[in-house]
C-alpha positions as CSV (number, residue, x, y, z in Angstrom):
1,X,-28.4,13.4,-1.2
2,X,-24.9,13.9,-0.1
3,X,-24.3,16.8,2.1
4,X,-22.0,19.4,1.2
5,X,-18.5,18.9,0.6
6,X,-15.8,18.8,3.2
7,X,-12.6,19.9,2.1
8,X,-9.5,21.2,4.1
9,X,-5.9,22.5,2.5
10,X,-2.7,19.9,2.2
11,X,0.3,21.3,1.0
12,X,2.0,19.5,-1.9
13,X,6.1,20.3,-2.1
14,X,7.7,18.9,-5.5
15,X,11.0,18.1,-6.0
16,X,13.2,16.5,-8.3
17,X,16.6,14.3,-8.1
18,X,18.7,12.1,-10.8
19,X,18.4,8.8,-9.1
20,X,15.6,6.4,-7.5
21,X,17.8,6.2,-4.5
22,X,17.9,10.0,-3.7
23,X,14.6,10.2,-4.7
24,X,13.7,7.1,-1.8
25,X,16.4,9.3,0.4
26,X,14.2,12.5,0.6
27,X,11.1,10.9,0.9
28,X,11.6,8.7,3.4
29,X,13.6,10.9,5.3
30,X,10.9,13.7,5.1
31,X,8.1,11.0,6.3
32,X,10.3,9.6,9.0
33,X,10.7,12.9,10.3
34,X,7.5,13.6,10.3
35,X,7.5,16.3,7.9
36,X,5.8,14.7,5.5
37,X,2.8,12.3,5.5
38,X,4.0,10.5,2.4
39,X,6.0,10.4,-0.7
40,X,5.6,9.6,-3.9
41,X,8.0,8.7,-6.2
42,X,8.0,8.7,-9.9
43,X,10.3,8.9,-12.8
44,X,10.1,11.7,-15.5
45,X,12.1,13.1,-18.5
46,X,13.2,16.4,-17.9
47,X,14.3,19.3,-20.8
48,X,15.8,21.9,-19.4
49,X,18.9,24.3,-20.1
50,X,21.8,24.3,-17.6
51,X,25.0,26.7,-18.2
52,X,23.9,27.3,-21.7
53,X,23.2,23.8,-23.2
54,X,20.5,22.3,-24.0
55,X,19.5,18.8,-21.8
56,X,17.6,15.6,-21.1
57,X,17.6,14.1,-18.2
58,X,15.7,11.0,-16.6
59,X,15.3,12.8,-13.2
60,X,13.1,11.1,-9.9
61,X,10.3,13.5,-9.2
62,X,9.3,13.6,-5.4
63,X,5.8,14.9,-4.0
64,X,5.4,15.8,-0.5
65,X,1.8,16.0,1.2
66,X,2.2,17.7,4.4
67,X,0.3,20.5,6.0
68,X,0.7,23.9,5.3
69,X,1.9,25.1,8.6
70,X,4.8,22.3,8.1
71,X,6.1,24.0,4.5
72,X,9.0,26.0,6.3
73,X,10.8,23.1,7.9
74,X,9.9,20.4,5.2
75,X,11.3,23.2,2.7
76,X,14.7,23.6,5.3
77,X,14.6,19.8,5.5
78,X,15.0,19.7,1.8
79,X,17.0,22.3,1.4
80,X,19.8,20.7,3.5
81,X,19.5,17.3,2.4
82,X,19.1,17.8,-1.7
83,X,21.7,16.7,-4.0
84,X,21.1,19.8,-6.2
85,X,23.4,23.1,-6.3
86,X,20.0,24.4,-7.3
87,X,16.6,22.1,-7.2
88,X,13.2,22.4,-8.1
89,X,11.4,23.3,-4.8
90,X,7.7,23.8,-5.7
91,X,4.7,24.3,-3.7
92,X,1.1,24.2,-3.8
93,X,-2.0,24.3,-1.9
94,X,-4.3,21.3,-2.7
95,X,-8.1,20.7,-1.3
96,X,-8.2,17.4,0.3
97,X,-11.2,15.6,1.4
98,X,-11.7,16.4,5.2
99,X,-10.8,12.9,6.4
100,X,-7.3,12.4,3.9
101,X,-6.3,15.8,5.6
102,X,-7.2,14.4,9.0
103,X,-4.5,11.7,8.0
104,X,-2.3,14.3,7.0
105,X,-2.1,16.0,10.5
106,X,-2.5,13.0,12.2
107,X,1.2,12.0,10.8
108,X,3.0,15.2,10.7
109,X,4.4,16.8,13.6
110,X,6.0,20.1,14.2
111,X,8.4,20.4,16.7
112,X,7.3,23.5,18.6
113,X,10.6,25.7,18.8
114,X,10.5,27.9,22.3
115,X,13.1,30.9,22.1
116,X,16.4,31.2,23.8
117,X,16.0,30.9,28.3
118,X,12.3,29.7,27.4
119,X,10.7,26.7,28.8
C-alpha cells in the first residue's frame, strides 16, 4: 500500500499579455532569473470591459511555478517588466507532490538582500 501522501506548497502567479512574444518575454525572463521554475504559455480569449466598452481579446496567458517565499520579487519582476498599464497578477497556493516541489526550489533562487553597511 502506498504510504501517505507527500505534498509541499508551490506558488502559481498568473498573468496575461496580447502577444506570444511578450508572453515568451516574461516567462523566460522570470525562469532565467531564477524567479520562476517554469512557464507556461497558452493562448486564451478574454471578455472583459475596459473604459466602458465591452471587449474580446486573444490575450497570452502566463503561469508561473515558483515557491512561495519567491512571490514578492517574481510579483516586482512582473510588475516592472509587463506591457500592461494594469495586468492581471494572480496568485495561488497549489500542493505539489514532494519531489515536483523539490524541483521547484532546486531552480529558484532568492537573492538574499543584507541592509545598508551590512555584510
Amino acid at each position: 500500500m502506498q504510504d501517505a501522501l507527500s505534498l509541499s506548497p508551490v506558488a502559481v502567479v498568473t498573468t496575461t499579455v496580447a502577444t506570444q512574444a511578450q508572453a515568451d518575454h516574461l516567462a523566460q525572463g522570470a525562469v532565467t532569473g531564477l524567479l520562476a521554475a517554469c512557464g507556461q504559455v497558452e493562448p486564451i480569449t478574454s471578455h472583459y470591459v475596459w473604459q466602458a466598452q465591452l471587449e474580446q481579446s486573444a490575450e497570452w496567458r502566463v503561469v508561473l511555478k515558483t515557491l512561495p517565499q519567491a512571490v514578492a520579487p517574481l510579483w516586482a519582476w512582473l510588475q516592472a517588466h509587463h506591457p500592461y498599464e494594469v495586468p492581471q497578477l494572480l496568485l495561488r497556493t497549489e500542493y505539489a507532490d514532494s519531489a515536483y516541489a523539490a524541483w521547484v526550489a532546486a531552480q529558484v533562487h532568492l537573492q538574499l538582500q543584507l541592509p545598508d553597511g551590512a555584510g
